[in-house]
C-alpha positions in Angstrom: 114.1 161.5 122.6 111.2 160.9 119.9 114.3 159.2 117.1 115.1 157.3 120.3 111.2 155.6 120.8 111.2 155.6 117.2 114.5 153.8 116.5 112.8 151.5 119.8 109.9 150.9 118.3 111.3 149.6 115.0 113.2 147.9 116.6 111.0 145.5 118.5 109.3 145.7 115.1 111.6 143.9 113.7 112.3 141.6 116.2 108.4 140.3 115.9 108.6 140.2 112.3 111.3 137.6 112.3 109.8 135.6 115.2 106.3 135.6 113.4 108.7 134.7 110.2 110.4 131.8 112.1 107.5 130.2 114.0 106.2 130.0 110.4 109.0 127.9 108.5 108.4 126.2 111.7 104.6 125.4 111.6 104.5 125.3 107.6 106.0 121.3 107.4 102.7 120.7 109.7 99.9 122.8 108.0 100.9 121.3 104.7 100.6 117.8 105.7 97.2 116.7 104.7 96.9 113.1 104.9 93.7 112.2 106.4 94.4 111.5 110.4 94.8 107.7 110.6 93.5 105.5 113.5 95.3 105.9 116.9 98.2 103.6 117.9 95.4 101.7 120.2 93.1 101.1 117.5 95.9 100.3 114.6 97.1 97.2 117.2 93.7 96.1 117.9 93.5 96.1 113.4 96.5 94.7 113.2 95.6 91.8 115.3 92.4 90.8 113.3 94.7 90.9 110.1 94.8 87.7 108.3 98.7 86.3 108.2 99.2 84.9 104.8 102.3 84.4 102.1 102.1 87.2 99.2 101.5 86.1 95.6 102.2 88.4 92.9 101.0 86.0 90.1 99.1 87.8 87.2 99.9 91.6 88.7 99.5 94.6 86.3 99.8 97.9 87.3 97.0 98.7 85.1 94.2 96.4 86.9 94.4 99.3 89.1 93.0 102.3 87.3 94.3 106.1 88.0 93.9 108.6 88.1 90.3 109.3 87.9 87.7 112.1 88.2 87.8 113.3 91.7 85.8 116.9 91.3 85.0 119.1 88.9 88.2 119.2 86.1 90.5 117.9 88.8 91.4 114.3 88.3 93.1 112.1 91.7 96.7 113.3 91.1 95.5 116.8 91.0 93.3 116.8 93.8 95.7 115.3 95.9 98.3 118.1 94.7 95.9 120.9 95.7 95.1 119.2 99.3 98.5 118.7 100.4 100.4 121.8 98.7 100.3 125.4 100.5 99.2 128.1 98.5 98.8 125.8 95.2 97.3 127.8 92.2 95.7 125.6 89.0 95.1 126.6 85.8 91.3 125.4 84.4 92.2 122.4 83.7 93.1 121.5 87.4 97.0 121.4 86.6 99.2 122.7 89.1 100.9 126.1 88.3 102.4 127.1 91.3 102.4 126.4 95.6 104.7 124.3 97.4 105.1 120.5 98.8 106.4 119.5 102.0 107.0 115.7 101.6 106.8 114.5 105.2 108.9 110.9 103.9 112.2 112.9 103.6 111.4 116.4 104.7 111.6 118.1 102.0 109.7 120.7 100.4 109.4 121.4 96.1 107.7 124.1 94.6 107.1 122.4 91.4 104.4 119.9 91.0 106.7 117.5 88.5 109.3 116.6 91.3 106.3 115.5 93.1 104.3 111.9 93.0 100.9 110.9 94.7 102.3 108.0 96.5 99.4 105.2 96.9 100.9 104.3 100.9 99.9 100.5 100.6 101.4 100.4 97.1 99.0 98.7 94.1 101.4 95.3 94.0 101.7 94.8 97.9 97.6 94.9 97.8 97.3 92.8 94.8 99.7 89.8 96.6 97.3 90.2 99.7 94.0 90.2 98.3 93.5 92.6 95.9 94.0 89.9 92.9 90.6 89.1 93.9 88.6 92.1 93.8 86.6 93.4 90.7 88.4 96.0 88.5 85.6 98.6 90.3 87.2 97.6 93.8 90.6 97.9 92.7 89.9 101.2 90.7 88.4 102.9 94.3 91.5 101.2 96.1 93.7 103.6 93.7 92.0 106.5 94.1 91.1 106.7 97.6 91.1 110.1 98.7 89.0 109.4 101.7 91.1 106.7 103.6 94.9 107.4 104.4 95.9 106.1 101.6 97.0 108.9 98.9 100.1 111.5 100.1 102.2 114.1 98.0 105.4 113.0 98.6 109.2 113.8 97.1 109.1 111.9 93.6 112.7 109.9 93.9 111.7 108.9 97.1 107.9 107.2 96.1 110.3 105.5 93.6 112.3 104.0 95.8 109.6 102.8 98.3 108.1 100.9 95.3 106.4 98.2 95.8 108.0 97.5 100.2 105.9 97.0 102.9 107.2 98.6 106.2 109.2 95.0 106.7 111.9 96.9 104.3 110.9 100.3 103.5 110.0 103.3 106.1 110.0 106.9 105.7 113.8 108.4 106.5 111.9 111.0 108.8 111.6 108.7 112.3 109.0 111.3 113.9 106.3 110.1 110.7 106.8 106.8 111.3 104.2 106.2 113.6 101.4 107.9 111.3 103.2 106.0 108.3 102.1 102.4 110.2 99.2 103.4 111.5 97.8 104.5 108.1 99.0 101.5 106.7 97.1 98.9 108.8 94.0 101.2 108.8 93.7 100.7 104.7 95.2 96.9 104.9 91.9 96.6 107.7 89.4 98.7 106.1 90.2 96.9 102.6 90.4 93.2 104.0 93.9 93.1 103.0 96.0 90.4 104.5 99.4 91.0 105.9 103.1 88.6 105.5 105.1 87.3 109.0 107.8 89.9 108.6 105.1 92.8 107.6 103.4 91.6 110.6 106.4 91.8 112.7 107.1 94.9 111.4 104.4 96.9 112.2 104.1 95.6 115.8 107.5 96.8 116.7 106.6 100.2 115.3 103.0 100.2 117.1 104.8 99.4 120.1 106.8 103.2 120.3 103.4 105.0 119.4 
């Protein structure tokens, strides 16, 4: 009878152990998302509506009229700083670098436990702010539009896929993962309202239909 309660007992045991172990994989995705909450779906339409509708220009854009990454805290500079919010169990070395943890990149779903196959993806990318307004801000302006860590604006995300995105609004570009699309376009108008940006016809359109199933 007692190697029958004991056998029993390890038993259920185990059979907590792996539900604790599942509900885990299953939470992590979540816990590791860090990107500030955006605005709700209400407030984002209500934005979206005061946006100025204007063509884009891209005449005179550089990359480097937007200056990254900068000091953020202590030795940690922007990339690294965003790297330690959104990772799980990230270690750095004194100099702020990255030396171990894991990235769930809520784009594509994925997660990497190296920092290189991971890029700080600026949401409303540098060249889609500079054809709707940015071109006229002060190199300052543009330098805390970069490096924004307060706004939605900055988000770990799978490195091939920040490539690809490039430079598209959500007329032509949206994250593969559907159920992120909602906070993807309602981060976007919250930094294209809070910055004064303006937004194209088809950008417009775009983000409406999306608002609309939030």
């Amino acid at each position: 009878m007692p190697k029958f309660y004991a056998r029993r007992r390890l038993s259920i045991l185990g059979a907590l152990t792996a539900l604790i172990a599942s509900v885990a994989v299953l939470n992590g995705p979540t816990a590791s998302a860090a990107l500030p909450t955006p605005v709700s779906a209400a407030t984002a339409r209500t934005y979206l509506a005061s946006l100025t509708v204007a063509t884009e220009n891209r005449t005179g854009y550089a990359r480097d009229l937007f200056p990254t990454w900068i000091t953020i805290s202590g030795t940690c500079n922007t990339r690294e700083y965003i790297l330690k919010r959104d990772g799980t169990n990230v270690v750095t070395d004194s100099a702020c670098a990255s030396t171990s943890g894991s990235w769930y990149s809520p784009y594509d779903g994925a997660t990497w436990t190296a920092a290189s196959d991971v890029d700080i993806d600026h949401l409303v990318p540098l060249a889609e702010a500079w054809d709707s307004g940015a071109s006229a801000w002060t190199t300052a302006r543009r330098q805390s539009f970069a490096n924004d860590v307060t706004r939605p604006q900055l988000i770990a995300v799978t490195d091939n896929v920040n490539q690809s995105k490039g430079d598209q609004d959500p007329a032509t570009w949206m994250p593969s993962v559907t159920s992120y699309r909602c906070t993807y376009v309602r981060a976007w108008v919250q930094v294209k309202y809070y910055y004064d940006l303006s937004v194209d016809s088809a950008e417009k359109t775009a983000l409406t239909n999306y608002l609309a199933n939030c």
